[in-house]
KOLPAMAR-50571 format. One record per residue (C-alpha): y, z, x; residue in one letter; residue number from 1. Coordinates in nm, 4 decimals, decimal comma, padded with zeros to 6 digits. Each point is the difference from the previous one (the first is absolute). Last residue first. Layout:
<rs>
R         yy         zz         xx   resn   resi
R          Y          Z          X      a    NUM
...
</rs>
This chain:
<rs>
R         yy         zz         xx   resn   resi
R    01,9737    02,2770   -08,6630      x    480
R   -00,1026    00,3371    00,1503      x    479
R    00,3108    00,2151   -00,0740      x    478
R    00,1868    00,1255    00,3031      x    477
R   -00,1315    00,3073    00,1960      x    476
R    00,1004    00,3472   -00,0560      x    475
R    00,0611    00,1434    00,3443      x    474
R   -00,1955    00,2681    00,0782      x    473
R    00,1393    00,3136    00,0077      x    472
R    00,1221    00,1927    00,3077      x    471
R    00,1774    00,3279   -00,0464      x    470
R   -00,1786    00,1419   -00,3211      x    469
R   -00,3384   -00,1836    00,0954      x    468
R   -00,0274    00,1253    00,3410      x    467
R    00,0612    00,3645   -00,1244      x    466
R   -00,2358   -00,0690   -00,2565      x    465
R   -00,2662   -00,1294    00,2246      x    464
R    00,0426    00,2992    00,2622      x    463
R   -00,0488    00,2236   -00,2400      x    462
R   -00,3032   -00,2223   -00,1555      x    461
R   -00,1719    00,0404    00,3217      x    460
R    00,0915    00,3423    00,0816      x    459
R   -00,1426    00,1050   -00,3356      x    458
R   -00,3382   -00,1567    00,0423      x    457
R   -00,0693    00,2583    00,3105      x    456
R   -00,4305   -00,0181   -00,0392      x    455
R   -00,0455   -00,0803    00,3225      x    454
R    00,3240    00,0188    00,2332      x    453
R    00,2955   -00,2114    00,0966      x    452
R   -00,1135   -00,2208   -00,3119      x    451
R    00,1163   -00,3394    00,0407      x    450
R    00,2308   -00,2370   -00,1887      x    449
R   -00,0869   -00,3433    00,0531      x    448
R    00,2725   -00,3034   -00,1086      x    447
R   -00,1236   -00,3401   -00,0807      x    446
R    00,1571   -00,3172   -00,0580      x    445
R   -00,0860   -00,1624    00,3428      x    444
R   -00,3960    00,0427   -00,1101      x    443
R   -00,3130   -00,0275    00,2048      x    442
R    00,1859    00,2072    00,3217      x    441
R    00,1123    00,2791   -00,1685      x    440
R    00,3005    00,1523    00,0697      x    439
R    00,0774    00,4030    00,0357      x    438
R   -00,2213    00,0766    00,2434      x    437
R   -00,2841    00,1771    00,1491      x    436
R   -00,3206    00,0474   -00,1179      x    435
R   -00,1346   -00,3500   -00,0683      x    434
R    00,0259   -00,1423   -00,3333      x    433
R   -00,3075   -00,1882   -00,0702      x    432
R   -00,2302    00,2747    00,1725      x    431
R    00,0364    00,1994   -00,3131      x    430
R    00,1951    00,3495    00,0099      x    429
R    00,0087    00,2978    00,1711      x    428
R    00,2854    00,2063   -00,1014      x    427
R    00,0356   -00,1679   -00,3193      x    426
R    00,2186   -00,2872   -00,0424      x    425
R    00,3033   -00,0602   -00,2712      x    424
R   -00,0013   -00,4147   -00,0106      x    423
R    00,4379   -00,0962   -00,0979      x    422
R   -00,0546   -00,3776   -00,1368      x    421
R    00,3125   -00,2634   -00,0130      x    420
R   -00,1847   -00,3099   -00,1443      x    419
R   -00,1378   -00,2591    00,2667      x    418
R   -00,2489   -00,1039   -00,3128      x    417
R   -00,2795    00,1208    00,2603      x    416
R    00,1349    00,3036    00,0671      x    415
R    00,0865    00,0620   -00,3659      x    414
R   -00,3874   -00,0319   -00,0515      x    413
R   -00,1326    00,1624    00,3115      x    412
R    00,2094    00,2946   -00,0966      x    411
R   -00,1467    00,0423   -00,3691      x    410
R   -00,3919   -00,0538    00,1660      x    409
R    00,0809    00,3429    00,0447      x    408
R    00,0794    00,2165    00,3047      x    407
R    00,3182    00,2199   -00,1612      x    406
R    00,2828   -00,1542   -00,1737      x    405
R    00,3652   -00,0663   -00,0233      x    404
R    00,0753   -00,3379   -00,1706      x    403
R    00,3590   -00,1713    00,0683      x    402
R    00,2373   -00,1826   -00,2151      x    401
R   -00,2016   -00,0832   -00,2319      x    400
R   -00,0317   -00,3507   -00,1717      x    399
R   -00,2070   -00,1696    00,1913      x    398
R   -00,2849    00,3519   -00,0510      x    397
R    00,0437   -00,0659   -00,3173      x    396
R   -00,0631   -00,3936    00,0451      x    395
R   -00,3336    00,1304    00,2087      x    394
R   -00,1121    00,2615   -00,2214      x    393
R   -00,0011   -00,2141   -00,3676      x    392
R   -00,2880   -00,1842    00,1424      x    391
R   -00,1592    00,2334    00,2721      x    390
R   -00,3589   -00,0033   -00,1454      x    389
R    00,0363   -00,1459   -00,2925      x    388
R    00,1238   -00,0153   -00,3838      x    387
R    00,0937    00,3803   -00,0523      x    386
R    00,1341   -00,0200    00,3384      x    385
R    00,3256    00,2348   -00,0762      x    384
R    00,1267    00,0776   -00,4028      x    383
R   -00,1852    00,3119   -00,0565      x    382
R    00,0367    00,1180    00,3828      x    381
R    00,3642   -00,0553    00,0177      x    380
R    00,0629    00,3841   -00,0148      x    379
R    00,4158    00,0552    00,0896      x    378
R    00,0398    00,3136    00,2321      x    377
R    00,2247    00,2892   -00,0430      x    376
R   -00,0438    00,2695    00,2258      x    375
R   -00,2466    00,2397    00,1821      x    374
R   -00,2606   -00,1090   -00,3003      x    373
R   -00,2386    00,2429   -00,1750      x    372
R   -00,3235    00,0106   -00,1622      x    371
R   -00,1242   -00,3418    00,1655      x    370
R   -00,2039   -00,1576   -00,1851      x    369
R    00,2502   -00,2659   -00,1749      x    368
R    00,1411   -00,0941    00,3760      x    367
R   -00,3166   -00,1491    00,0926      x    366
R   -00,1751    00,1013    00,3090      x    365
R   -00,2680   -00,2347    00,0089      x    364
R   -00,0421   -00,2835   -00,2674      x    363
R    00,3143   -00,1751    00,0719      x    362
R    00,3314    00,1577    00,1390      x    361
R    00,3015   -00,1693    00,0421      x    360
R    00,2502    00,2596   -00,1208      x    359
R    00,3408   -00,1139    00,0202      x    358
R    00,2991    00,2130    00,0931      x    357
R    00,3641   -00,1018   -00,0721      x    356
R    00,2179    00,0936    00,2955      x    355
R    00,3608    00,1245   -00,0288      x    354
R    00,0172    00,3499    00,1751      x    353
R   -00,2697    00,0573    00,2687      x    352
R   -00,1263    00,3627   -00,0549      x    351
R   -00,3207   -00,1055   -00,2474      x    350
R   -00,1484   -00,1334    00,3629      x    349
R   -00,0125    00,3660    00,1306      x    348
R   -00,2843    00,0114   -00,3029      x    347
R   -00,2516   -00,2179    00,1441      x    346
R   -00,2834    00,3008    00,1316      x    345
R   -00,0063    00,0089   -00,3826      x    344
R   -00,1759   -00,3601   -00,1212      x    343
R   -00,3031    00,0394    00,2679      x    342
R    00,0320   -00,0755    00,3837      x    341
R   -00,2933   -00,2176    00,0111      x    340
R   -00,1413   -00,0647    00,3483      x    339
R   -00,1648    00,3469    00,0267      x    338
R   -00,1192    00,0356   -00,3187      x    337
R   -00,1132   -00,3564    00,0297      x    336
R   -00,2884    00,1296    00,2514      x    335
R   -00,2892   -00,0527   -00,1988      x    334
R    00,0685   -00,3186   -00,1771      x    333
R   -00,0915   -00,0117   -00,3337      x    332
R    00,3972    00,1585   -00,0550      x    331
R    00,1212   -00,3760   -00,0020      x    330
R    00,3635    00,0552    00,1483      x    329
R    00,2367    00,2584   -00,1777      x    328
R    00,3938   -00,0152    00,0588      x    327
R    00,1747   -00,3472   -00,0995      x    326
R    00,4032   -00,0110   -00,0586      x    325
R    00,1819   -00,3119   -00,1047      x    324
R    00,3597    00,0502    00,0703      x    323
R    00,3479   -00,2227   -00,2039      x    322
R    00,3096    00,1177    00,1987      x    321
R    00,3599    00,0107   -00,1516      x    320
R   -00,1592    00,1334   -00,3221      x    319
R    00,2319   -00,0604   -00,2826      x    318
R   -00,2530   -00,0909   -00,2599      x    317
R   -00,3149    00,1367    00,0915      x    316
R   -00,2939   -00,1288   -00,2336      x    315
R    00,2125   -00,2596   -00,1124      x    314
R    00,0405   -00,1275    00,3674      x    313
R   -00,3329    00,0079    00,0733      x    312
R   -00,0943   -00,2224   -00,3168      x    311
R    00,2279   -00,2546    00,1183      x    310
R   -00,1452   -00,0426    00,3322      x    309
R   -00,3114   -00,0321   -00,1243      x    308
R    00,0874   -00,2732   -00,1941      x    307
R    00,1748   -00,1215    00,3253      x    306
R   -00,3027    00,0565    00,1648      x    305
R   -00,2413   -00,1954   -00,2364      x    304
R    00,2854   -00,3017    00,0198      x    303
R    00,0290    00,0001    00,3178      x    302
R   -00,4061    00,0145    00,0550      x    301
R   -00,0824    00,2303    00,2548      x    300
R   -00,0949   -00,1182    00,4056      x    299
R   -00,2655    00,1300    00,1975      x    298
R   -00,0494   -00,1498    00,4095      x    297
R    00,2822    00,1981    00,0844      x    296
R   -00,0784    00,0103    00,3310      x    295
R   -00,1715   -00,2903    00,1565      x    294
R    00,0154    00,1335    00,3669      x    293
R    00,0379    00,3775   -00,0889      x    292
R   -00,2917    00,0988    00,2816      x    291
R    00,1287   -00,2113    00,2646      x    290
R    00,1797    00,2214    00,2262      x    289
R   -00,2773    00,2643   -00,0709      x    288
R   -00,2357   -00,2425    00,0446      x    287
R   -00,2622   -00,2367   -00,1375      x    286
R   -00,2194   -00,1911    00,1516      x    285
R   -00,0844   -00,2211   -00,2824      x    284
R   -00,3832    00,0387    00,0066      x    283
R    00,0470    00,3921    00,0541      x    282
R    00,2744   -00,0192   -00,2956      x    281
R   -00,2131   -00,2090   -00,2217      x    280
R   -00,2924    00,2278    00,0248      x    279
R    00,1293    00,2168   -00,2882      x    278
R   -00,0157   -00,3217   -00,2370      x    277
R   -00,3528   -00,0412    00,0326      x    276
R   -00,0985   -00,3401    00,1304      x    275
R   -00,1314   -00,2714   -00,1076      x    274
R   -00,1405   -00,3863    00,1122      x    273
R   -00,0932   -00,3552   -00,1703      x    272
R    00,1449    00,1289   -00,3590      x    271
R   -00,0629   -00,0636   -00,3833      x    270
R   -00,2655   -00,2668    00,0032      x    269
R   -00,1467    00,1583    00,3482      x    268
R   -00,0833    00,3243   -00,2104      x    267
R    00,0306    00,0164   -00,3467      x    266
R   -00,1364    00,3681   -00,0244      x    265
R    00,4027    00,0655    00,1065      x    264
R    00,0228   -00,0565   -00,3652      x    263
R   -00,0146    00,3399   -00,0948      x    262
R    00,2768    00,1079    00,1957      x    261
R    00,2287   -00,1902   -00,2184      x    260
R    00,2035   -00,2624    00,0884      x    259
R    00,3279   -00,0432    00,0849      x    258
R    00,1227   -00,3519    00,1987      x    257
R    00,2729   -00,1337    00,2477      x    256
R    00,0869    00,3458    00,1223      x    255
R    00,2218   -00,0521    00,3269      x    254
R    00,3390    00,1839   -00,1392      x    253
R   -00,0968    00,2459   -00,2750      x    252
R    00,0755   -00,1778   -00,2982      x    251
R   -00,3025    00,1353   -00,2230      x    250
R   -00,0934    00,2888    00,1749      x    249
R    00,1181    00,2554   -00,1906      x    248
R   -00,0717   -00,1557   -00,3138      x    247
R   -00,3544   -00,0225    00,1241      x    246
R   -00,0754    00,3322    00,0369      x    245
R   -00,0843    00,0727   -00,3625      x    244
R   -00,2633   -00,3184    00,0706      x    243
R   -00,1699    00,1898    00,2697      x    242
R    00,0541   -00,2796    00,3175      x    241
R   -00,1463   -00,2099    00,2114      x    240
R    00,2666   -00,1556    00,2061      x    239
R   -00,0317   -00,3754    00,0921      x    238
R    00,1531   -00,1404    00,2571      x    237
R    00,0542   -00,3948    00,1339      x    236
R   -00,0255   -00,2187    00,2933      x    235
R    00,0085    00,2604    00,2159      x    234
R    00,2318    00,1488    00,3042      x    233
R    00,3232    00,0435   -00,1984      x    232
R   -00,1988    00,1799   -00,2867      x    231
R   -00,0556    00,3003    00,2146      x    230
R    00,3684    00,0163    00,0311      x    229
R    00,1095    00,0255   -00,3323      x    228
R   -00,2939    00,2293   -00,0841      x    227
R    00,1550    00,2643    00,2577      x    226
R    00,2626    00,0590   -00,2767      x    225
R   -00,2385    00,1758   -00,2309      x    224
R   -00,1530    00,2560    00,2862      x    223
R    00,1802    00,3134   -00,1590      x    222
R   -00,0790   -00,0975   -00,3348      x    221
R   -00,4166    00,0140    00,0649      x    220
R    00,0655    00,3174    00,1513      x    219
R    00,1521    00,1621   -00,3000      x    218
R   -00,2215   -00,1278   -00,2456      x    217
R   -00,3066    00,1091    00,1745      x    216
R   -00,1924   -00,1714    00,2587      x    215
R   -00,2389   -00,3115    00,0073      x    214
R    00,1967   -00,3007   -00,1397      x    213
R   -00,1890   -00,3423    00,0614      x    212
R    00,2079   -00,2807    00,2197      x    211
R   -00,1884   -00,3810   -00,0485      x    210
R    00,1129   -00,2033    00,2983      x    209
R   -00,0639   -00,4267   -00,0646      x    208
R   -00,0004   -00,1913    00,3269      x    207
R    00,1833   -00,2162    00,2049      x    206
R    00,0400    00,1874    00,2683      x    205
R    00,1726    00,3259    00,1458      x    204
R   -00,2078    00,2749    00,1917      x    203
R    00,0112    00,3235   -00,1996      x    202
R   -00,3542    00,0936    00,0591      x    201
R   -00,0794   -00,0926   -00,3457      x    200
R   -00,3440    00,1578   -00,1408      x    199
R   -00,2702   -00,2335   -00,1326      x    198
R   -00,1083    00,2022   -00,1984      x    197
R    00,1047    00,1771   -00,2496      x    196
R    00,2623    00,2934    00,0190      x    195
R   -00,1727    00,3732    00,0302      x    194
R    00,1063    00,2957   -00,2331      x    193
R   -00,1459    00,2541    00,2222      x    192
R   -00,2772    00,2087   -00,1231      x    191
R   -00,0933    00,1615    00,3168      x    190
R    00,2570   -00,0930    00,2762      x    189
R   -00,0519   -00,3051    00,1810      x    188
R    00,3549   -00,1208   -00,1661      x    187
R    00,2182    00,2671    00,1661      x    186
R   -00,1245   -00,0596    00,3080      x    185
R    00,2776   -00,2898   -00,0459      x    184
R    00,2750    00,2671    00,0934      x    183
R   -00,1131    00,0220    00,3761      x    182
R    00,2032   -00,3917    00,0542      x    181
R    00,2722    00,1458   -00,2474      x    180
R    00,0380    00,3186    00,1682      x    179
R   -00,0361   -00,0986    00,3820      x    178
R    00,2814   -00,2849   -00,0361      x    177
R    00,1815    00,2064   -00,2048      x    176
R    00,0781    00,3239    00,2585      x    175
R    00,3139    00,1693   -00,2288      x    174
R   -00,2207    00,3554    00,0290      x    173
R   -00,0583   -00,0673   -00,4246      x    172
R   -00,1745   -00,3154    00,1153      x    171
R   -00,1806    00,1528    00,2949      x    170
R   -00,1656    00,3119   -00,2336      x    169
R   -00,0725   -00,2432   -00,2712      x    168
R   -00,1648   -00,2302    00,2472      x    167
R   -00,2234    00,3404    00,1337      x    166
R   -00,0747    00,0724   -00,3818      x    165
R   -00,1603   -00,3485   -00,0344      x    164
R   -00,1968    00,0671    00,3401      x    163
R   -00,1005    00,3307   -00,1682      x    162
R   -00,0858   -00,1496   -00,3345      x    161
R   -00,2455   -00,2949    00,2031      x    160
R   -00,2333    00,3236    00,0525      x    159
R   -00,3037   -00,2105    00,2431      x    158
R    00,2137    00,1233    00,3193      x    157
R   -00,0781    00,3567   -00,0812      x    156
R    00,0569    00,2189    00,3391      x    155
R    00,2567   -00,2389    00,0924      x    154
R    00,1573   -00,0569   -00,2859      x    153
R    00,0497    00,3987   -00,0360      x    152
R    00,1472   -00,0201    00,3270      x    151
R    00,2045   -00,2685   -00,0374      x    150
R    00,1207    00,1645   -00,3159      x    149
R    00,1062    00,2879    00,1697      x    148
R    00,1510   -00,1093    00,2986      x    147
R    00,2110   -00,2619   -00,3209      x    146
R    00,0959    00,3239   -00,1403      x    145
R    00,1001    00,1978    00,3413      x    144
R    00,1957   -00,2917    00,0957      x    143
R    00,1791   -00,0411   -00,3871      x    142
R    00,1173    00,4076   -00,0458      x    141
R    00,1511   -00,0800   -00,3052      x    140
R   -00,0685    00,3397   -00,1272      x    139
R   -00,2374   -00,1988   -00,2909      x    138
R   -00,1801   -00,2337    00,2353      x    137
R   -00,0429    00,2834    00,1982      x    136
R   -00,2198    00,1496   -00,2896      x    135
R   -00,1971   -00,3002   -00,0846      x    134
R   -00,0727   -00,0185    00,3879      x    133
R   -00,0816    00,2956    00,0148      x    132
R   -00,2731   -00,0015   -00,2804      x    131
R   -00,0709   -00,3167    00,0938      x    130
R   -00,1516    00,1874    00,3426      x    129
R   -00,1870    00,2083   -00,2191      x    128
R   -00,1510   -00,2519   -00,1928      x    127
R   -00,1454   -00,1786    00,3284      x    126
R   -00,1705    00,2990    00,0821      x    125
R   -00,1199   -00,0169    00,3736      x    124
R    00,2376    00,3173    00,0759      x    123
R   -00,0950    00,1652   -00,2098      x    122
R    00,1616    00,3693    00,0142      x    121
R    00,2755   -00,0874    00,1855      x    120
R    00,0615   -00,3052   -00,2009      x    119
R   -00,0097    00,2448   -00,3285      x    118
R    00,2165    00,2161    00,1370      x    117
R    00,2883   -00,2136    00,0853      x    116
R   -00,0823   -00,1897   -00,3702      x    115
R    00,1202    00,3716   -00,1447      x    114
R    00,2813    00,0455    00,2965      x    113
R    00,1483   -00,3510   -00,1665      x    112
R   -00,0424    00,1171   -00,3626      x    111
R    00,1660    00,2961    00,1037      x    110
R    00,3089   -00,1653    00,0993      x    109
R    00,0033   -00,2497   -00,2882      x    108
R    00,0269    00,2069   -00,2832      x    107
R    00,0754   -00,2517   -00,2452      x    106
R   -00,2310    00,1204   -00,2642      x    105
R   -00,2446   -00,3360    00,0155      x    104
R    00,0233    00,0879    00,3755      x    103
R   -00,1307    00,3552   -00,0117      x    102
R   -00,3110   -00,1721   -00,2410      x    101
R   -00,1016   -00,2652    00,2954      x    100
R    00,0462    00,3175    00,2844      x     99
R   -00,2263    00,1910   -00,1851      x     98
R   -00,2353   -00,2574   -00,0953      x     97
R   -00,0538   -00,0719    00,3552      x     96
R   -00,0063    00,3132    00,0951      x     95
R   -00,2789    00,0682   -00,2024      x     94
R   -00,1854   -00,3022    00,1773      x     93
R    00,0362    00,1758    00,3215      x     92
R   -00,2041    00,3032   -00,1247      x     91
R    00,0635    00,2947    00,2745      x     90
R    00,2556    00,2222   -00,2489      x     89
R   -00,2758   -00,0152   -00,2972      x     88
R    00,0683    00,2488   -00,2659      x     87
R    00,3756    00,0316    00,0818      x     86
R    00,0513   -00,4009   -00,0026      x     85
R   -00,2234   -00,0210   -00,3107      x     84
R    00,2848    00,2922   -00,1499      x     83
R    00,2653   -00,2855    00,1338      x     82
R   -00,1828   -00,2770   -00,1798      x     81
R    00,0367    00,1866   -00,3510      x     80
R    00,3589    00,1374    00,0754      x     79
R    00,1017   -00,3620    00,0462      x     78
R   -00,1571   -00,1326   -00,2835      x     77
R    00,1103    00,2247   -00,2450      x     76
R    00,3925   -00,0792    00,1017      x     75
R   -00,0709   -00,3574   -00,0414      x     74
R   -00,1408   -00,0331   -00,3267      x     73
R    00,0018   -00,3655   -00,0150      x     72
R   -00,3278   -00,0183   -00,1331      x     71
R   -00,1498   -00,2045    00,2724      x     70
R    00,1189    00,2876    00,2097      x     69
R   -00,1368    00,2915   -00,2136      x     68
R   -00,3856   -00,2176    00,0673      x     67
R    00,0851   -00,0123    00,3718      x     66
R    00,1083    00,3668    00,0020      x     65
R   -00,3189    00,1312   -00,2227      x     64
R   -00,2497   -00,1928    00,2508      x     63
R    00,1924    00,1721    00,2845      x     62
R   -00,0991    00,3790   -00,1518      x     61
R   -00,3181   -00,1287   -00,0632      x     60
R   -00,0555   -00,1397    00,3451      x     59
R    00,1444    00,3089    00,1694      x     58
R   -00,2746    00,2546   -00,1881      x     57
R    00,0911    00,3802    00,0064      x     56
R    00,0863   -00,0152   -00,3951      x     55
R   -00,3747   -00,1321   -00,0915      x     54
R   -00,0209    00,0346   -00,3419      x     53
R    00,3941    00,0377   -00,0818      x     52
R    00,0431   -00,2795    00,2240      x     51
R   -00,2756   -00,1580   -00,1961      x     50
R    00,1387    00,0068   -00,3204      x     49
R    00,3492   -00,0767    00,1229      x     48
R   -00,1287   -00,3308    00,1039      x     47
R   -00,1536   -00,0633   -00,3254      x     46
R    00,3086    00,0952   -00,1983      x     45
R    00,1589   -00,3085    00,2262      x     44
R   -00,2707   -00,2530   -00,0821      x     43
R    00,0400   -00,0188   -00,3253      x     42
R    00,3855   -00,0865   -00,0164      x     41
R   -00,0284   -00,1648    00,3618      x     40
R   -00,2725   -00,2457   -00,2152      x     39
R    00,0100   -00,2867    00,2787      x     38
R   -00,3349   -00,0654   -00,0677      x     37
R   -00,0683    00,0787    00,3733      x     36
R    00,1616    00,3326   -00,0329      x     35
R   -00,1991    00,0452   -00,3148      x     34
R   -00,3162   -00,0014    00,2031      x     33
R    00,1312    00,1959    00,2803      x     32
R    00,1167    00,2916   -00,2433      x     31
R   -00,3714    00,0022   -00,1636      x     30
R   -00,1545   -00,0252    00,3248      x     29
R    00,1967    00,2789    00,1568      x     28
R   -00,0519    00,1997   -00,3429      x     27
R   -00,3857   -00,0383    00,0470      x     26
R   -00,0178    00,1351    00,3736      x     25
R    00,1874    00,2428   -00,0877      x     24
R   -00,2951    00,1497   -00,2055      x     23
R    00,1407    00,2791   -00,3160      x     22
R   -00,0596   -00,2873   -00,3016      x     21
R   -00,3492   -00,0541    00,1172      x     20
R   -00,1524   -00,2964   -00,2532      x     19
R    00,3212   -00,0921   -00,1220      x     18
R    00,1798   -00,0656    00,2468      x     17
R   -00,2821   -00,2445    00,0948      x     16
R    00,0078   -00,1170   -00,3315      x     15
R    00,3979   -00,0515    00,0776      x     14
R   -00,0659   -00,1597    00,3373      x     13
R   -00,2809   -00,2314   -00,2082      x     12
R    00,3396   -00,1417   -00,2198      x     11
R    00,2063    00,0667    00,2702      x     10
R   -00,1823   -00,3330    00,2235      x      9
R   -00,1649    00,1769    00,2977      x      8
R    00,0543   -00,0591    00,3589      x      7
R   -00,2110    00,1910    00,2301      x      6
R    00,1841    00,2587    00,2198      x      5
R    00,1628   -00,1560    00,3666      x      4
R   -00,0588    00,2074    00,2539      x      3
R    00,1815    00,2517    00,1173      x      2
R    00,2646   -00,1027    00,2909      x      1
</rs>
């Protein structure tokens, strides 16, 4: 590897710029400085500079890839890192970022002979073997991933992410026991949201358990029912909480109190021990067989869902099936493309006669940008959550019939209220839902629908409206 370049803020990279406007050496510090500001939009016309400059150099050539990734200009990115690949054929860490980029494309098979190369050529490089690993992970190839990972882990035991990538590897394999246990690495990562001490060990006594929230929305719904049982060991349990959260929350079997995260500062006049709620299943020993223990641990308000109820109705009057439809996750997340099918790939749905459509989308996605729409759908955005997070969603989501989405916090939600929920998975998707299967073990009212290859969204919602038109879900009774 070259060494490192001295790290200048871009206000003295620009002077520097300034000073010799034709050195490399001044763009690289210029594009590196706005990299590290986070300025892609800067920092990209930088990165061309100096390819332009110095055209036969890997590094800038890979600099401009990484910078076109964090833009989301995936197409750029590729052909950047594969010119660094031509320039420099015998640098392992090219390979690396080869094989990282192929995957963010979904081509899997090169990706794999990219991190191939980059073990052969360093072998001692722990980032090469993640490289493979990361790539096996994605062909579902779980013994070479986890030989990987060990590997890396064992030329790098101080890198807590790879142990926390090994657990990810065993959970999605089906192996719990090694996940959950190798899943607490998580928290010795850099910048982890630690709990306060003292930590619970999951022993039961008379004491009081404070539970903070660490993930994002989706994850922290998934683990809601596990509360239930965490409280059957203590005294009491606190959650700490955002206060637009809290609505969610309140009535969620085993919460005796809600308080906001701020008051954690309270210490031992708010809790005796914590824990993060993601460490609940390890401390639980949960299973597959065990997973939906609790489940549904949401209920709506009768009188909110029959509301809702009422409004679905008018929307679609007729409609022998009532279907809430989700397609676009949180985009800040660099591999949603992959996970979020977008509003088109669902048009075989449009062929099942008698179904009114609901769009639940919030924020992300909404049906108002799109440009066009495969057929008609009803937009509840104006009317949904205006009040809190989840507020008007849940006795919506009561009153459907079924919701079809992609990996959003969406299926957690209707998995949790035990509501019908069809999840559309990408090729390779989160260790939560395995890669086989059409059940999932966290929640009985769940149906997955898998893609038989990357990027094939139209077999999946084939296969869904062909399911749908012969087999619809029963409409359930009114909640009274």
């Amino acid at each position: 590897m070259r060494p490192a370049p001295p790290e200048l803020s871009p206000e003295a990279a620009m002077s520097v710029v300034a000073a010799d406007p034709q050195s490399p050496a001044a763009w690289e510090a210029l594009a590196l400085a706005w990299d590290r500001a986070g300025r892609a939009d800067v920092a990209e016309p930088a990165w061309a500079r100096l390819t332009q400059l110095s055209p036969r150099s890997a590094f800038a050539w890979a600099g401009r890839s990484l910078c076109l990734r964090r833009a989301r200009r995936f197409p750029e990115a590729l052909a950047a890192v594969r010119r660094a690949a031509l320039l420099a054929p015998g640098e392992a860490w090219v390979q690396v970022n080869l094989s990282a980029m192929l995957l963010l494309v979904d081509a899997y098979d090169e990706a794999l002979a990219a991190a191939q190369r980059a073990t052969a050529l360093e072998p001692a490089d722990p980032a090469a073997w993640g490289a493979l690993h990361n790539a096996a992970v994605a062909l579902g190839d779980t013994p070479l991933a986890l030989a990987a990972v060990d590997r890396a882990a064992a030329l790098d035991p101080a890198d807590p992410r790879l142990r926390w990538n090994r657990s990810l590897c065993a959970l999605s394999a089906g192996d719990w026991a090694t996940g959950w246990a190798g899943y607490e690495a998580r928290l010795e990562r850099p910048g982890a949201r630690l709990p306060p001490d003292p930590r619970w060990d999951g022993r039961a006594g008379p004491q009081r358990l404070l539970v903070t929230l660490e993930q994002g929305l989706g994850d922290t719904v998934q683990l809601l029912h596990l509360l239930g049982a965490a409280r059957a060991r203590v005294d009491s349990l606190t959650v700490a909480a955002p206060i637009g959260l809290q609505g969610v929350l309140r009535g969620v079997p085993g919460v005796d109190r809600l308080v906001e995260p701020e008051a954690v500062r309270a210490g031992p006049a708010l809790f005796d021990v914590a824990v993060a709620l993601p460490s609940l299943p390890a401390l639980l020993g949960t299973r597959p067989e065990t997973a939906a223990v609790g489940v549904p641990a949401l209920q709506a308000d009768p009188a909110a869902q029959a509301r809702w109820a009422g409004r679905l109705a008018a929307l679609a009057p007729g409609a022998a099936l009532r279907v809430g439809l989700c397609w676009q996750g949180n985009p800040s997340y660099e591999a949603d493309h992959r996970r979020s099918p977008g509003l088109m790939a669902l048009g075989p749905l449009g062929a099942v006669p008698g179904v009114g459509w609901f769009s639940l989308q919030k924020v992300h996605g909404q049906l108002a940008e799109q440009p066009r729409r495969p057929f008609e759908i009803h937009d509840l955005d104006p009317e949904l959550d205006a009040d809190g997070v989840f507020c008007d969603t849940i006795p919506c989501l009561a009153a459907l019939d079924l919701l079809i989405t992609g990996d959003t916090a969406l299926a957690h939600l209707a998995g949790q209220l035990g509501r019908p929920v069809w999840l559309a998975l990408c090729w390779a998707p989160d260790w939560r839902w395995g890669r086989a299967g059409e059940g999932s073990p966290w929640y009985p009212s769940m149906r997955v629908f898998r893609q038989p290859r990357p990027g094939d969204w139209r077999a999946v919602y084939t296969e869904m409206a062909a399911v749908l038109a012969s087999s619809p879900p029963a409409r359930p009774a009114p909640n009274r």
